[in-house]
N, C-alpha and C positions, 0 to 999 in steps of 0.2 A: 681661176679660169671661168667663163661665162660660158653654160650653155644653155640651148634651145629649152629650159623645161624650166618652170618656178614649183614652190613645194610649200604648204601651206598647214602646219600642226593642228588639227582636228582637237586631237583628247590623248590622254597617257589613263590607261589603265591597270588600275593595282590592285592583283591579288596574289599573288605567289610571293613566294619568300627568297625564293633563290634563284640562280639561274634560269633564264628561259632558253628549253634546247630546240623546241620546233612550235611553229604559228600555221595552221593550215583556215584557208577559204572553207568555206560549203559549197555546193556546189550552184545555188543562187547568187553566193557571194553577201548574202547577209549578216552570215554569223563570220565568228571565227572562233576555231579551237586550239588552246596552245600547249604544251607538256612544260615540264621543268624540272630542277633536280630536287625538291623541295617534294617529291613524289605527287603530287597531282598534275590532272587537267583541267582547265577548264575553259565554259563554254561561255560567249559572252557576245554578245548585238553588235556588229563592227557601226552602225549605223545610229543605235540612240546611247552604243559606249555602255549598255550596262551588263554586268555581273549574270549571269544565267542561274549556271549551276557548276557545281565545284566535284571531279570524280577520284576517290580519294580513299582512302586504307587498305590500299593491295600489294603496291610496290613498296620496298624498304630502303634501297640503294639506290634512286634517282631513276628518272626515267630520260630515256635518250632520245626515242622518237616515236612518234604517230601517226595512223594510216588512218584517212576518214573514207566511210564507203559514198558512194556518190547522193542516194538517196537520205544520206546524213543519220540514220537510225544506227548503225553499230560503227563504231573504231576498235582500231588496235593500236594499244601501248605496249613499247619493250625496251629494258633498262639494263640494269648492272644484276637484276638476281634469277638470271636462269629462266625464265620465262617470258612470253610473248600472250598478253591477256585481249581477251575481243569482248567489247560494253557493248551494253544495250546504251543508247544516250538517256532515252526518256526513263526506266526504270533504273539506270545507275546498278546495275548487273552483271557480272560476270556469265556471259555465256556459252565460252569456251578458252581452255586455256590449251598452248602448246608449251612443251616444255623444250630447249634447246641446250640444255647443259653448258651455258657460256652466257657474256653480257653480250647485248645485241646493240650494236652503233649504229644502225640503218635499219629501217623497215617500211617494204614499198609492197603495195598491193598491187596487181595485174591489172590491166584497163580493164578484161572481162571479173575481175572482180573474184576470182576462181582460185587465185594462188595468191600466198605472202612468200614475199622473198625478201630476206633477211639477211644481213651481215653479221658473221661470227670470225672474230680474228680476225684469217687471212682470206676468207672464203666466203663463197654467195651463194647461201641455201634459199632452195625451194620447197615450200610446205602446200600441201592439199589440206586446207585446214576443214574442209565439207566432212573429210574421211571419220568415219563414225570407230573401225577400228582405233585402240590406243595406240598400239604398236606403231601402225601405219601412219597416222597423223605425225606422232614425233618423230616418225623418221622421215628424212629430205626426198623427194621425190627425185631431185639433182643437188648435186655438190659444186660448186664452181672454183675449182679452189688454186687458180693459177697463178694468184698472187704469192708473194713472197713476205709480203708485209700486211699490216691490219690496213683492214676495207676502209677507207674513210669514210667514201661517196657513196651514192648509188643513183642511178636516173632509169626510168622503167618506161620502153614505148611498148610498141602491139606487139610486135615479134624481136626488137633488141632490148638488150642489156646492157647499161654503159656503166664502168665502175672504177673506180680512180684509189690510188692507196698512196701508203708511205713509201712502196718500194720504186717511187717515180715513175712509175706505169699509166696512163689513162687506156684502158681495155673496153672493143665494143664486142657484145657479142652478139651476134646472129642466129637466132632458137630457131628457123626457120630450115639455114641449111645448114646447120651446127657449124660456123666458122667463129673466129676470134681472132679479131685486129688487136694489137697492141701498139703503141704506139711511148716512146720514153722519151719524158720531161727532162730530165737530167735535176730533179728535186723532190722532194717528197712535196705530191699532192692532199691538201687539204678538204677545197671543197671545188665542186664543176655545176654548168648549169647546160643545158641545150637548146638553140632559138627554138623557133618555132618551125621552119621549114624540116631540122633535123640534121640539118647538115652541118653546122659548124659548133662545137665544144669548148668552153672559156672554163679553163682550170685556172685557181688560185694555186702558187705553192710558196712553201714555206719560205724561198728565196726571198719575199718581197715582191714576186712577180704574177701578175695576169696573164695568162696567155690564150690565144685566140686560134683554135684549132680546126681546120679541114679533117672532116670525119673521113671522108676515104682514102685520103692520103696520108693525112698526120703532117702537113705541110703546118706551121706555123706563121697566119697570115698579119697575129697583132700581138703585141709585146705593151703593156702598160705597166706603172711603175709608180711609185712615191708615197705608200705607206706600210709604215714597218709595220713589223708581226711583233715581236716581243713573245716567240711561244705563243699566239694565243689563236686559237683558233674559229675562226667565221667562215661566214655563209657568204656565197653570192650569187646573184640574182640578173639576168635578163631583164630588162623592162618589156611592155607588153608589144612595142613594137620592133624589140631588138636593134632600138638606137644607143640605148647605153646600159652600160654592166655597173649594179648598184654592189659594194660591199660592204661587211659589217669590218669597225675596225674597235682595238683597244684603246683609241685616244675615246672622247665623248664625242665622236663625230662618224657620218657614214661618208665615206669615197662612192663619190660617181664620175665615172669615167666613160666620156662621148668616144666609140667602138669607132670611129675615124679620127678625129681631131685631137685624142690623147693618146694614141698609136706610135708609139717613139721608132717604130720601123721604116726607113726611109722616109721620117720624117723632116722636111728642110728647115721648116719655120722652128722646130724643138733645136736643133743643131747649128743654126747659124750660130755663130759666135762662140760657141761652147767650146774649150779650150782644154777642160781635162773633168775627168767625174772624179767627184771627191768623196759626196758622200750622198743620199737619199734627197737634199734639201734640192738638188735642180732641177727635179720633178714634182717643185711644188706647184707651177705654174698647168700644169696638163691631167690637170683633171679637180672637179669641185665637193669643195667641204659641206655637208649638210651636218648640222650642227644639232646634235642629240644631248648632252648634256651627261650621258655615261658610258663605259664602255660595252658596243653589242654583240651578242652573240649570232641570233639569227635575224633574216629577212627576209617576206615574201611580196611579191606583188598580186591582184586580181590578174586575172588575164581575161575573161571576158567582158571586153571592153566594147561600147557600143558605138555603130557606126555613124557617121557623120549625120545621113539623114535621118537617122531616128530621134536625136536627143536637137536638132537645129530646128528653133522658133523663129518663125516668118519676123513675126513685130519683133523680135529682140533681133533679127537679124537686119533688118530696115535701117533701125535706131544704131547700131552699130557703125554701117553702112554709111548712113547720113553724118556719123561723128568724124569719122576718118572722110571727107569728100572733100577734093581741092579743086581748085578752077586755077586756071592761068600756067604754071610753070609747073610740071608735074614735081613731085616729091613722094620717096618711099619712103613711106614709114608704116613701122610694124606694130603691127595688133596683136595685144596679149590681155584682152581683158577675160577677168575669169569667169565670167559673167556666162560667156560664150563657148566655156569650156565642158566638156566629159566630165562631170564632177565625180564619174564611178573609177577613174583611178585613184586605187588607194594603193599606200603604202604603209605595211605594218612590219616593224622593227621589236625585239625582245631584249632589253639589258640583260648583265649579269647580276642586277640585284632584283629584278623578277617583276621589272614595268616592262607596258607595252607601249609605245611611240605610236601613234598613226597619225598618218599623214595624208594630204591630197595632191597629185602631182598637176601642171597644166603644163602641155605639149603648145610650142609656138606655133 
Protein backbone atom coordinates (compact mmCIF):
# COMPACT_ATOMS: atom_id res chain seq x y z
CA UNK A 1 0.00 0.00 0.00
CA UNK A 2 1.40 3.63 -0.89
CA UNK A 3 1.01 6.13 1.53
CA UNK A 4 1.42 9.95 1.79
CA UNK A 5 4.79 9.76 4.23
CA UNK A 6 8.42 8.30 3.08
CA UNK A 7 10.87 7.23 5.99
CA UNK A 8 14.33 7.40 5.89
CA UNK A 9 16.95 5.20 8.58
CA UNK A 10 19.13 7.68 10.37
CA UNK A 11 21.26 5.22 12.75
CA UNK A 12 20.52 1.98 14.97
CA UNK A 13 21.80 2.33 18.31
CA UNK A 14 23.27 -0.49 20.60
CA UNK A 15 23.57 -0.73 23.98
CA UNK A 16 21.39 -2.98 25.85
CA UNK A 17 21.22 -6.64 25.74
CA UNK A 18 17.80 -7.40 25.80
CA UNK A 19 14.57 -6.42 25.18
CA UNK A 20 13.70 -2.82 24.82
CA UNK A 21 10.36 -2.05 26.88
CA UNK A 22 10.08 1.81 26.82
CA UNK A 23 11.94 4.79 24.40
CA UNK A 24 10.88 8.22 25.81
CA UNK A 25 11.82 12.06 24.23
CA UNK A 26 13.08 15.04 26.50
CA UNK A 27 11.27 17.41 26.59
CA UNK A 28 13.53 19.54 23.74
CA UNK A 29 13.41 16.29 22.00
CA UNK A 30 17.11 16.02 21.93
CA UNK A 31 17.88 13.19 23.93
CA UNK A 32 16.15 10.08 24.26
CA UNK A 33 15.98 7.64 27.29
CA UNK A 34 15.08 4.04 26.87
CA UNK A 35 14.58 1.07 29.80
CA UNK A 36 14.95 -2.70 28.96
CA UNK A 37 14.69 -5.99 30.60
CA UNK A 38 18.52 -6.33 30.67
CA UNK A 39 17.86 -3.99 33.82
CA UNK A 40 19.08 -0.69 32.67
CA UNK A 41 18.54 2.75 31.21
CA UNK A 42 19.99 4.63 29.15
CA UNK A 43 20.52 7.89 27.99
CA UNK A 44 21.70 8.77 24.54
CA UNK A 45 21.71 12.05 21.79
CA UNK A 46 18.75 11.09 19.43
CA UNK A 47 20.56 13.65 17.15
CA UNK A 48 24.52 12.87 16.97
CA UNK A 49 23.30 8.91 17.96
CA UNK A 50 25.73 8.71 20.74
CA UNK A 51 25.82 6.66 24.06
CA UNK A 52 25.41 9.10 27.20
CA UNK A 53 25.32 7.35 29.99
CA UNK A 54 24.16 4.05 31.21
CA UNK A 55 21.86 3.86 34.81
CA UNK A 56 22.28 0.46 36.12
CA UNK A 57 22.72 -1.90 39.53
CA UNK A 58 19.15 -1.39 41.19
CA UNK A 59 16.78 -3.44 39.42
CA UNK A 60 17.18 -7.43 39.16
CA UNK A 61 14.18 -8.65 37.29
CA UNK A 62 13.73 -6.27 34.27
CA UNK A 63 12.49 -3.05 34.17
CA UNK A 64 9.06 -2.35 32.37
CA UNK A 65 8.67 1.23 32.24
CA UNK A 66 9.89 4.80 32.54
CA UNK A 67 8.57 8.21 33.48
CA UNK A 68 10.97 11.23 32.56
CA UNK A 69 10.10 14.58 34.34
CA UNK A 70 9.84 17.38 32.01
CA UNK A 71 12.92 19.35 33.01
CA UNK A 72 14.76 15.98 32.22
CA UNK A 73 16.87 15.99 35.89
CA UNK A 74 14.93 12.96 37.59
CA UNK A 75 13.14 9.71 36.10
CA UNK A 76 11.34 6.86 37.44
CA UNK A 77 11.93 3.22 36.55
CA UNK A 78 9.54 0.25 37.67
CA UNK A 79 9.83 -3.47 36.96
CA UNK A 80 9.27 -7.01 38.06
CA UNK A 81 10.81 -6.41 41.83
CA UNK A 82 8.46 -4.69 44.09
CA UNK A 83 9.67 -1.28 43.64
CA UNK A 84 9.18 1.98 41.75
CA UNK A 85 12.86 3.94 41.87
CA UNK A 86 13.19 8.03 40.97
CA UNK A 87 17.14 9.00 39.52
CA UNK A 88 18.74 11.84 39.60
CA UNK A 89 20.07 11.75 35.62
CA UNK A 90 23.18 13.81 36.19
CA UNK A 91 24.58 12.02 39.54
CA UNK A 92 23.01 8.51 38.57
CA UNK A 93 21.38 8.40 42.29
CA UNK A 94 18.66 6.94 43.74
CA UNK A 95 16.57 9.64 45.35
CA UNK A 96 13.55 8.15 46.46
CA UNK A 97 12.26 4.74 46.36
CA UNK A 98 8.36 3.63 46.66
CA UNK A 99 7.83 0.35 47.34
CA UNK A 100 4.53 -1.24 45.89
CA UNK A 101 4.51 -4.97 46.77
CA UNK A 102 3.92 -6.27 43.20
CA UNK A 103 5.76 -5.84 39.46
CA UNK A 104 4.56 -2.68 38.06
CA UNK A 105 3.60 -2.77 34.03
CA UNK A 106 2.92 0.95 33.52
CA UNK A 107 4.15 3.99 35.14
CA UNK A 108 2.81 7.44 34.11
CA UNK A 109 3.58 10.70 36.01
CA UNK A 110 0.83 13.60 36.22
CA UNK A 111 1.28 16.58 33.71
CA UNK A 112 1.65 18.70 37.16
CA UNK A 113 4.39 16.37 37.87
CA UNK A 114 2.91 15.73 41.64
CA UNK A 115 1.58 12.12 41.38
CA UNK A 116 3.05 8.51 39.73
CA UNK A 117 0.43 6.49 38.91
CA UNK A 118 1.08 3.08 38.32
CA UNK A 119 -0.26 -0.31 37.36
CA UNK A 120 -0.22 -3.20 39.65
CA UNK A 121 -2.12 -6.34 38.34
CA UNK A 122 -5.68 -5.43 37.99
CA UNK A 123 -5.44 -1.92 39.32
CA UNK A 124 -4.25 1.84 38.83
CA UNK A 125 -2.41 3.27 41.85
CA UNK A 126 -1.89 6.58 42.88
CA UNK A 127 1.39 7.68 44.76
CA UNK A 128 2.27 11.15 46.40
CA UNK A 129 5.71 10.38 46.04
CA UNK A 130 6.69 14.28 47.66
CA UNK A 131 5.16 12.55 50.91
CA UNK A 132 8.06 12.64 53.39
CA UNK A 133 6.16 10.16 55.82
CA UNK A 134 7.10 6.22 54.90
CA UNK A 135 3.82 4.97 55.67
CA UNK A 136 2.08 7.63 53.64
CA UNK A 137 4.15 7.52 50.51
CA UNK A 138 3.72 3.67 49.99
CA UNK A 139 0.41 3.71 50.47
CA UNK A 140 -2.00 4.85 47.26
CA UNK A 141 -3.48 8.03 47.69
CA UNK A 142 -6.32 6.16 45.30
CA UNK A 143 -6.90 2.55 44.13
CA UNK A 144 -8.50 2.24 40.69
CA UNK A 145 -9.18 -1.15 40.74
CA UNK A 146 -12.27 -1.75 38.35
CA UNK A 147 -10.55 -4.00 36.09
CA UNK A 148 -10.99 -7.57 36.17
CA UNK A 149 -7.79 -8.42 34.53
CA UNK A 150 -4.06 -6.98 34.48
CA UNK A 151 -3.63 -3.31 33.33
CA UNK A 152 -1.94 -3.49 30.13
CA UNK A 153 -2.08 0.29 29.09
CA UNK A 154 -2.22 3.48 30.65
CA UNK A 155 -2.59 7.18 29.03
CA UNK A 156 -2.43 10.16 31.66
CA UNK A 157 -4.12 13.81 30.65
CA UNK A 158 -4.89 16.92 33.18
CA UNK A 159 -7.97 15.54 34.74
CA UNK A 160 -8.45 11.81 32.94
CA UNK A 161 -7.26 8.49 33.09
CA UNK A 162 -7.47 6.16 30.19
CA UNK A 163 -6.54 2.41 30.81
CA UNK A 164 -7.16 -0.57 28.76
CA UNK A 165 -6.58 -4.35 30.12
CA UNK A 166 -6.84 -7.98 29.29
CA UNK A 167 -10.39 -8.02 30.55
CA UNK A 168 -11.53 -6.30 27.00
CA UNK A 169 -12.28 -3.14 28.70
CA UNK A 170 -10.91 0.27 27.37
CA UNK A 171 -11.90 2.46 30.76
CA UNK A 172 -11.76 6.45 30.81
CA UNK A 173 -11.92 8.00 33.95
CA UNK A 174 -12.73 11.30 34.86
CA UNK A 175 -10.67 12.65 38.43
CA UNK A 176 -12.49 15.76 38.00
CA UNK A 177 -16.09 14.66 38.55
CA UNK A 178 -15.21 11.04 39.58
CA UNK A 179 -17.05 9.25 36.61
CA UNK A 180 -15.82 6.16 34.58
CA UNK A 181 -16.78 5.36 31.01
CA UNK A 182 -16.08 1.84 30.12
CA UNK A 183 -16.46 0.85 27.05
CA UNK A 184 -15.89 -3.44 25.80
CA UNK A 185 -13.63 -4.45 22.83
CA UNK A 186 -14.87 -7.92 22.84
CA UNK A 187 -10.74 -9.05 23.09
CA UNK A 188 -8.12 -8.50 25.31
CA UNK A 189 -6.51 -5.12 24.97
CA UNK A 190 -2.81 -4.81 24.47
CA UNK A 191 -1.68 -1.63 23.91
CA UNK A 192 -3.87 2.22 23.21
CA UNK A 193 -2.72 5.44 22.12
CA UNK A 194 -4.84 9.15 22.15
CA UNK A 195 -4.78 11.89 19.22
CA UNK A 196 -4.08 14.87 20.08
CA UNK A 197 -7.49 16.57 20.15
CA UNK A 198 -8.30 13.73 22.95
CA UNK A 199 -11.26 12.54 21.47
CA UNK A 200 -10.67 9.54 19.78
CA UNK A 201 -8.73 6.11 21.25
CA UNK A 202 -6.92 3.42 18.90
CA UNK A 203 -6.54 0.13 20.96
CA UNK A 204 -4.50 -2.77 19.54
CA UNK A 205 -6.00 -6.16 20.73
CA UNK A 206 -4.87 -9.36 20.80
CA UNK A 207 -7.51 -10.48 17.79
CA UNK A 208 -5.21 -9.17 15.22
CA UNK A 209 -7.11 -5.98 15.22
CA UNK A 210 -6.82 -1.92 15.40
CA UNK A 211 -9.45 -0.29 16.50
CA UNK A 212 -10.39 3.30 16.27
CA UNK A 213 -12.53 4.54 19.07
CA UNK A 214 -15.03 7.65 19.91
CA UNK A 215 -14.08 8.54 23.55
CA UNK A 216 -17.63 9.52 24.44
CA UNK A 217 -19.53 7.19 23.01
CA UNK A 218 -17.37 4.19 22.53
CA UNK A 219 -18.81 4.22 19.01
CA UNK A 220 -16.06 2.29 16.90
CA UNK A 221 -15.44 4.49 13.98
CA UNK A 222 -12.06 2.39 12.29
CA UNK A 223 -11.37 -1.26 12.13
CA UNK A 224 -7.77 -1.98 10.61
CA UNK A 225 -6.40 -5.30 10.17
CA UNK A 226 -3.47 -7.71 8.53
CA UNK A 227 -0.70 -8.41 10.98
CA UNK A 228 -0.76 -11.13 13.17
CA UNK A 229 0.13 -11.23 16.93
CA UNK A 230 1.70 -14.57 17.41
CA UNK A 231 1.35 -13.68 21.52
CA UNK A 232 3.50 -11.06 21.13
CA UNK A 233 2.99 -8.08 22.35
CA UNK A 234 3.55 -4.12 21.00
CA UNK A 235 3.24 -0.75 21.13
CA UNK A 236 1.22 1.69 19.10
CA UNK A 237 1.58 5.03 18.26
CA UNK A 238 -0.30 8.07 16.72
CA UNK A 239 1.93 10.02 14.42
CA UNK A 240 2.22 13.65 15.04
CA UNK A 241 -0.45 14.72 13.03
CA UNK A 242 -2.93 11.85 13.67
CA UNK A 243 -2.91 10.79 9.92
CA UNK A 244 -1.55 7.29 10.59
CA UNK A 245 -1.33 4.76 13.52
CA UNK A 246 2.36 3.34 13.50
CA UNK A 247 2.65 -0.37 15.17
CA UNK A 248 5.33 -2.59 16.52
CA UNK A 249 5.05 -6.14 14.94
CA UNK A 250 6.80 -9.71 15.45
CA UNK A 251 7.73 -10.05 11.90
CA UNK A 252 11.11 -7.55 11.38
CA UNK A 253 8.93 -4.96 10.06
CA UNK A 254 6.64 -1.95 11.54
CA UNK A 255 2.68 -1.62 10.26
CA UNK A 256 1.57 1.78 9.21
CA UNK A 257 -1.67 1.92 8.65
CA UNK A 258 -3.31 5.41 6.86
CA UNK A 259 -6.53 6.16 9.82
CA UNK A 260 -8.88 6.54 6.45
CA UNK A 261 -7.41 4.63 3.50
CA UNK A 262 -6.74 1.34 5.58
CA UNK A 263 -10.20 1.47 7.43
CA UNK A 264 -11.77 -1.84 6.17
CA UNK A 265 -15.20 -0.22 7.60
CA UNK A 266 -17.53 0.51 4.88
CA UNK A 267 -14.66 0.39 2.95
CA UNK A 268 -15.78 -0.09 -1.12
CA UNK A 269 -12.36 -0.04 -2.72
CA UNK A 270 -11.15 -3.03 0.29
CA UNK A 271 -14.47 -4.99 -0.73
CA UNK A 272 -14.95 -4.90 -4.14
CA UNK A 273 -14.50 -8.17 -5.48
CA UNK A 274 -13.74 -10.01 -2.28
CA UNK A 275 -15.54 -13.10 -2.23
CA UNK A 276 -14.96 -14.73 1.15
CA UNK A 277 -12.09 -14.02 4.06
CA UNK A 278 -9.97 -16.87 4.39
CA UNK A 279 -7.35 -15.92 6.18
CA UNK A 280 -5.14 -12.54 7.30
CA UNK A 281 -3.28 -12.44 3.86
CA UNK A 282 -6.26 -10.12 2.17
CA UNK A 283 -5.34 -7.36 4.28
CA UNK A 284 -2.01 -7.28 2.99
CA UNK A 285 -2.87 -4.75 0.56
CA UNK A 286 -4.22 -1.76 3.21
CA UNK A 287 -1.72 -0.73 4.99
CA UNK A 288 2.51 -0.40 4.73
CA UNK A 289 5.56 -2.44 5.56
CA UNK A 290 8.43 -0.50 7.11
CA UNK A 291 11.15 -2.73 7.06
CA UNK A 292 13.19 -3.08 10.44
CA UNK A 293 14.95 -6.04 10.13
CA UNK A 294 13.91 -7.69 13.82
CA UNK A 295 11.06 -8.18 15.75
CA UNK A 296 9.71 -4.76 17.93
CA UNK A 297 8.78 -4.18 21.01
CA UNK A 298 8.15 -0.47 21.44
CA UNK A 299 7.70 2.83 19.49
CA UNK A 300 7.59 6.50 19.87
CA UNK A 301 7.24 9.32 17.80
CA UNK A 302 8.46 13.40 18.62
CA UNK A 303 5.40 15.34 18.83
CA UNK A 304 6.70 18.72 18.87
CA UNK A 305 6.82 19.27 15.45
CA UNK A 306 7.61 22.48 13.94
CA UNK A 307 5.44 24.71 11.88
CA UNK A 308 5.62 25.33 8.43
CA UNK A 309 6.74 28.93 8.72
CA UNK A 310 9.40 28.37 11.01
CA UNK A 311 11.67 25.74 9.40
CA UNK A 312 10.53 27.19 5.30
CA UNK A 313 13.74 28.91 3.42
CA UNK A 314 12.89 31.59 1.01
CA UNK A 315 15.92 30.36 -1.69
CA UNK A 316 15.29 26.78 -1.08
CA UNK A 317 11.79 27.50 -1.55
CA UNK A 318 12.34 29.48 -5.03
CA UNK A 319 14.51 26.71 -6.23
CA UNK A 320 11.94 24.23 -5.58
CA UNK A 321 9.40 26.48 -7.08
CA UNK A 322 11.33 26.94 -10.27
CA UNK A 323 11.90 22.95 -10.43
CA UNK A 324 8.36 21.85 -10.53
CA UNK A 325 7.24 25.21 -13.00
CA UNK A 326 5.17 24.28 -16.26
CA UNK A 327 4.10 26.48 -19.02
CA UNK A 328 1.59 25.52 -21.65
CA UNK A 329 -0.88 22.42 -20.54
CA UNK A 330 -1.15 22.36 -16.85
CA UNK A 331 0.12 19.02 -15.26
CA UNK A 332 0.07 17.90 -11.45
CA UNK A 333 2.61 16.56 -10.26
CA UNK A 334 3.66 16.06 -6.68
CA UNK A 335 6.57 17.27 -4.69
CA UNK A 336 8.26 15.18 -2.21
CA UNK A 337 11.56 16.35 -2.03
CA UNK A 338 13.24 16.06 1.46
CA UNK A 339 15.16 18.69 1.14
CA UNK A 340 11.94 20.85 1.85
CA UNK A 341 10.95 18.78 4.65
CA UNK A 342 10.56 18.99 8.84
CA UNK A 343 13.55 16.97 9.28
CA UNK A 344 12.55 16.93 13.29
CA UNK A 345 10.15 13.97 12.72
CA UNK A 346 11.78 11.26 14.15
CA UNK A 347 10.81 7.91 14.55
CA UNK A 348 12.42 5.65 17.32
CA UNK A 349 11.68 1.99 17.37
CA UNK A 350 13.20 -0.76 20.16
CA UNK A 351 13.86 -4.66 19.10
CA UNK A 352 13.61 -7.45 21.25
CA UNK A 353 17.32 -7.86 21.16
CA UNK A 354 18.04 -4.31 22.61
CA UNK A 355 18.70 -2.00 19.20
CA UNK A 356 17.31 1.18 18.68
CA UNK A 357 15.95 1.87 14.93
CA UNK A 358 15.56 5.70 14.19
CA UNK A 359 14.14 6.92 11.56
CA UNK A 360 13.11 10.26 9.78
CA UNK A 361 9.55 10.47 8.51
CA UNK A 362 8.57 13.20 5.29
CA UNK A 363 4.86 14.01 5.17
CA UNK A 364 3.71 14.66 1.23
Amino acid sequence: MDIDMKTKKTSTLSGHKACITKILFSDDENYIISSSLDNTVCLWNVNTFLHINTYKDVHKKGINDIALFRDNTKFFSAGNDSHVYLWDTLSNKILNRISVNDKVNVAKLHKDEKLLICSKNNSVNIYDFRERDFKKKNTPLQVLNDAKDLISDIFVDDFEIYSCSIDNSLRLYDIRMGKMMSYNMHSSILSMDVTNDRNYVCAYLIDNTIKLVEKNSGIVLGLYKGDTNNNHRRNIKFDTKNKFIFSCSYKDELCIYDIVKSNIINNDTFYEGLKYEEDLDIYKDTYYKLHIGNPTYYLNINKHVLAENTYIDKHKYNSILNKHKYYGKKESKSSLDMEFQNIDNKLVCGDIYGNIHIFKLYYS
